[in-house]
C-alpha positions in Angstrom: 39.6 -46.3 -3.2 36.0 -45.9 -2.0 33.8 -48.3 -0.7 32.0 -50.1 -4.0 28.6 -50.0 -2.4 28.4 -47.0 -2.7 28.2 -47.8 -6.4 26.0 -50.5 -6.0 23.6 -47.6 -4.5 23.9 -45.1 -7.2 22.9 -47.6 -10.0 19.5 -49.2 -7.6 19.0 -45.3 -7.4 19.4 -44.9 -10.3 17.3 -47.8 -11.8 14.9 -48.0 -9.1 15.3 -51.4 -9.3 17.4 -54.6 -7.6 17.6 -56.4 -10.5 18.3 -53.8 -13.0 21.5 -52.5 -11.1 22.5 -56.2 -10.6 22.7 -56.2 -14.3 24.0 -53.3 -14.4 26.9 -54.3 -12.0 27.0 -58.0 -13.3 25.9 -59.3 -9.6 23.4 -61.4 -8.6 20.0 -59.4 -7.0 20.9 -61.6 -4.0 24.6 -59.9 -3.8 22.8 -56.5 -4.2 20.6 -56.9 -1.8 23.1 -58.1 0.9 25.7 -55.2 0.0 22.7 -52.3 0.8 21.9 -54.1 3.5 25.4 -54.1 4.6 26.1 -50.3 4.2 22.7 -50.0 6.4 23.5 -51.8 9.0 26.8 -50.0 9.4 25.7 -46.7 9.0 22.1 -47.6 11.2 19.7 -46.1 8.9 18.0 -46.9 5.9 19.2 -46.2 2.6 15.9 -47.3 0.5 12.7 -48.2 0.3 9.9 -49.5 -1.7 7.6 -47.4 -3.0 5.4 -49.1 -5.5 7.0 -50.6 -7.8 10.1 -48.9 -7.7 13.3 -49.0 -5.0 13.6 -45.3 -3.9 16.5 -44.0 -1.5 15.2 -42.3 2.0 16.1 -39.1 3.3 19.3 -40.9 4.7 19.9 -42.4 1.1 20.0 -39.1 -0.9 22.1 -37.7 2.0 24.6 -40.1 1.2 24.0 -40.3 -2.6 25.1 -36.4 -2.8 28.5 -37.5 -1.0 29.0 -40.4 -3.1 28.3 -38.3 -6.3 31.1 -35.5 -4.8 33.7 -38.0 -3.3 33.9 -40.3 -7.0 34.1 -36.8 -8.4 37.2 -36.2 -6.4 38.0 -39.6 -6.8 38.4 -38.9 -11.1 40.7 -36.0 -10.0 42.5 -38.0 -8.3 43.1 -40.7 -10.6 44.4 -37.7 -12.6 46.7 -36.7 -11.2 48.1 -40.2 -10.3 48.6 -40.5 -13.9 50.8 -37.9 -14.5 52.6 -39.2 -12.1 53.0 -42.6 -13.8 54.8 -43.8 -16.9 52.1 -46.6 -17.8 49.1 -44.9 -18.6 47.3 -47.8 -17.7 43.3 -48.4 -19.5 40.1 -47.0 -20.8 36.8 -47.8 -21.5 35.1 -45.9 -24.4 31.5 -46.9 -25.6 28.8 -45.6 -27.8 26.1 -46.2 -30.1 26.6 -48.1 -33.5 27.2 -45.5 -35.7 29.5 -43.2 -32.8 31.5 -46.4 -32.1 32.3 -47.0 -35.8 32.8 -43.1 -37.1 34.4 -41.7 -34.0 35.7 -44.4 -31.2 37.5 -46.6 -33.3 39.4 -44.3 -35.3 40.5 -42.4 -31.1 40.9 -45.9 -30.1 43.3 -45.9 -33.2 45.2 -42.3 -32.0 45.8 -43.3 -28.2 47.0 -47.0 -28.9 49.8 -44.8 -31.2 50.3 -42.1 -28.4 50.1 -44.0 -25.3 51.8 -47.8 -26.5 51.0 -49.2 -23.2 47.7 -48.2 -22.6 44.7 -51.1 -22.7 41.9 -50.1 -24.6 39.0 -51.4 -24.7 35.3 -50.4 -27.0 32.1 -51.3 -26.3 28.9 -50.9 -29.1 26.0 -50.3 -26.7 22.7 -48.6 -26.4 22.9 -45.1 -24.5 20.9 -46.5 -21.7 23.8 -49.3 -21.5 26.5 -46.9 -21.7 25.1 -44.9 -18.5 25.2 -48.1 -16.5 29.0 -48.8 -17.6 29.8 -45.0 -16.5 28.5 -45.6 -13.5 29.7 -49.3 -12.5 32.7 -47.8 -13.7 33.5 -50.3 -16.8 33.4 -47.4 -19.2 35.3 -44.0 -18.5 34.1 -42.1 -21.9 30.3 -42.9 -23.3 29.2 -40.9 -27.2 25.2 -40.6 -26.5 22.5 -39.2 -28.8 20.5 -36.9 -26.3 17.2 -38.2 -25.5 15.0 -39.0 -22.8 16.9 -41.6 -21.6 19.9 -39.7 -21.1 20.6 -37.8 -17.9 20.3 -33.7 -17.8 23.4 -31.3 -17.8 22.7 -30.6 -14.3 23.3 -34.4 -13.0 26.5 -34.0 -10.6 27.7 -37.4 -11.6 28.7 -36.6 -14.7 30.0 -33.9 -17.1 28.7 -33.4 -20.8 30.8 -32.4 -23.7 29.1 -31.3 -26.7 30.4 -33.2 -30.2 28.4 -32.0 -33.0 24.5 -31.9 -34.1 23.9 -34.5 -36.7 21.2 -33.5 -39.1 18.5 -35.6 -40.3 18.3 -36.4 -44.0 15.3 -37.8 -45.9 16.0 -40.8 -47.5 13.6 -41.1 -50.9 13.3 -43.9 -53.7 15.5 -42.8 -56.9 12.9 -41.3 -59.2 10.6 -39.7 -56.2 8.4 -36.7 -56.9 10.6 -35.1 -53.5 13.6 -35.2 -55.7 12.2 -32.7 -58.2 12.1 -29.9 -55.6 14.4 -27.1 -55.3 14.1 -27.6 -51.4 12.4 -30.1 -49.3 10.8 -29.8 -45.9 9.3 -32.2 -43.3 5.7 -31.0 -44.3 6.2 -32.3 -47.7 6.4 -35.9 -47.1 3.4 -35.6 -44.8 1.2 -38.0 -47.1 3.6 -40.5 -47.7 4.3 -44.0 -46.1 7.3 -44.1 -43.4 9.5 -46.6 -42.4 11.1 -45.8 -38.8 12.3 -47.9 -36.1 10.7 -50.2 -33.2 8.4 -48.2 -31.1 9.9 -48.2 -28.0 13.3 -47.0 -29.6 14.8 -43.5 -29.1 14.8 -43.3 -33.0 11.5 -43.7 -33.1 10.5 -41.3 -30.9 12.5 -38.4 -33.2 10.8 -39.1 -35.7 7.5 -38.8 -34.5 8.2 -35.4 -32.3 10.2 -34.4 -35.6 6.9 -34.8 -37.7 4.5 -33.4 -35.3 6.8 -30.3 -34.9 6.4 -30.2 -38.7 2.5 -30.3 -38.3 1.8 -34.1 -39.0 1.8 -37.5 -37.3 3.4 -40.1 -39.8 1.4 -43.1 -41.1 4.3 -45.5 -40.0 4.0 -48.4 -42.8 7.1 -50.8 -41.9 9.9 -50.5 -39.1 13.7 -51.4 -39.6 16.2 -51.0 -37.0 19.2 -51.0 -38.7 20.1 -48.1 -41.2 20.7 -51.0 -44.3 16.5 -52.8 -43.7 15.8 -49.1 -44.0 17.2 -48.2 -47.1 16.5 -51.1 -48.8 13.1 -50.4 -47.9 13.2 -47.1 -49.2 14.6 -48.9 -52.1 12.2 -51.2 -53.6 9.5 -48.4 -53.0 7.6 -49.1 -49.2 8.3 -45.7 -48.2 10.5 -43.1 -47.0 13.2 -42.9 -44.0 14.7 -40.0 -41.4 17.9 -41.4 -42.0 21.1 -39.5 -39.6 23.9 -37.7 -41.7 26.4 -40.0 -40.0 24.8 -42.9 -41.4 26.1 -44.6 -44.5 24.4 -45.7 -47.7 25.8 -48.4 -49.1 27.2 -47.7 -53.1 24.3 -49.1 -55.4 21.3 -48.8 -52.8 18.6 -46.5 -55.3 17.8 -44.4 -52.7 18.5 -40.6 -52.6 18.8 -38.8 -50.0 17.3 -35.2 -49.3 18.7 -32.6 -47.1 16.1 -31.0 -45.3 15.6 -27.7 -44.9 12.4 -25.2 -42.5 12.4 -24.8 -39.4 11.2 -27.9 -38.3 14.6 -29.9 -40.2 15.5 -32.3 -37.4 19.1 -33.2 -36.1 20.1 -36.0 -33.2 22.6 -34.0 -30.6 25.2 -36.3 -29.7 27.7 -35.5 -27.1 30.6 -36.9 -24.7 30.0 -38.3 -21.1 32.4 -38.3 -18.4 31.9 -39.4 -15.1 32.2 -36.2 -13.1 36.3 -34.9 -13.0 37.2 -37.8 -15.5 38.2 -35.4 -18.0 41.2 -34.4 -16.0 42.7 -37.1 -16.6 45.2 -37.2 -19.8 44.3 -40.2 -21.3 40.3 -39.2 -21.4 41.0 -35.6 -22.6 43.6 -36.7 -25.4 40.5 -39.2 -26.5 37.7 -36.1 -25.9 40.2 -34.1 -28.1 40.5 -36.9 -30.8 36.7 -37.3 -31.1 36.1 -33.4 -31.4 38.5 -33.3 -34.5 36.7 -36.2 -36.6 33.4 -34.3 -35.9 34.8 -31.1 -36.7 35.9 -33.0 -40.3 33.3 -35.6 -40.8 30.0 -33.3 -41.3 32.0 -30.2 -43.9 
């Protein structure tokens, strides 16, 4: 319905990179390459440039990034209001983080196989940095994303945000810890201890450092563990303690006990719902936006 480079020029925009939105797009840098070249040579300008060591549009480029950002937009309204035309609902794409895809997309995948029986479904576990590249190559129509650096800003006209819930941190402590003692427990009272967290470069990672230095600490980080179940069972045989989401299972038997915190400084991950900008017109999208909001409105009580 509109011309694909144009997507193919969103994602090197947005990367800043050839070979990141070939990924992206599951092309060759070759293929990317040759399809910006293309749209340059038929609209006689040019659409990027090099600038260091990143790909950056030119004036002409972001001219015709902020039509391609409105004409997808209608594009999603569109595709709308096709559908209520239609019997066949025809397919969606929902993705998300681990613990999202698990607690929330499964059981809407669930809901709109039962409401619409012909509709193709299909969910994908990814990173949010993974699920912003299937938005925007258009493999994915619905993405759950823990906000972070990483992910864009309200204000991004390609997409729309819709808030889900705010999960709130918990500390997860050793059975028989000093911390379990305590009427209450803050951040600032785990200062001195040994923390597990994840990889450094994660998203995770970076929580729970600004979480400790809004607490007035930096963390002596003893091991890492990125998956919830290292972390515990660190926590566990006694190698230190763990920021460990509300969402997140322990498994029955792990010793570990887990604190809610409380202050000021008690940290939560904000997750939300991204559309690409006018998808949630469409039926399918909302009924799965409305299906998501009702386990989040049950699952934290």
């Amino acid at each position: 319905m509109i011309d694909p480079r144009l997507r193919t020029l969103q994602l090197v925009a947005h990367h800043g990179s050839v070979s990141a939105a070939a990924r992206a797009l599951h092309f060759t840098s070759s293929a990317v390459s040759q399809q910006l070249r293309g749209l340059s040579d038929e609209l006689g300008v040019a659409l990027v440039r090099q600038v260091g060591r990143r790909m950056e549009p030119t004036a002409a480029g972001h001219i015709l990034l902020r039509h391609a950002e409105a004409l997808h937009a209608r594009a999603e309204v569109a595709r709308a209001e096709l559908a209520g035309a239609e019997d066949s609902p025809g397919m969606i794409g929902l993705c998300g983080f681990s613990t999202a895809a698990a607690r929330f997309l499964v059981p809407t995948a669930s809901v709109l196989r039962e409401r619409y029986p012909g509709l193709v479904i299909q969910v994908v576990e990814a990173e949010p940095a993974r699920c912003i590249d299937l938005l925007l190559a258009g493999d994915c129509d619905l993405a759950l994303l823990v906000v972070d650096d990483r992910v864009p800003p309200e204000t991004d006209q390609r997409f729309e945000q819709h808030p889900v819930l705010d999960d709130p941190i918990d500390l997860a402590v050793p059975v028989g810890h000093h911390l379990t003692t305590q009427p209450e427990v803050t951040l600032r009272d785990a200062a001195s201890e040994s923390w597990i967290t994840c990889r450094p470069d994660s998203a995770y990672h970076r929580l729970t450092l600004s979480a400790c230095q809004a607490a007035g600490f930096r963390p002596h980080v003893a091991h890492y563990a990125d998956e919830w179940d290292a972390g515990t069972a660190l926590v566990a045989h006694g190698f230190g303690i763990f920021m460990l989401p509300r969402l997140a299972p322990v498994h029955p038997g792990t010793d570990v006990v887990r604190l809610r915190l409380s202050g000021t400084a008690a940290p939560v991950r904000r997750i939300v719902a991204m559309t690409r900008a006018g998808g949630a017109a469409q039926p399918v999208i909302g009924h799965a936006l409305d299906s998501i909001r009702r386990a989040a409105e049950s699952i934290l009580v």
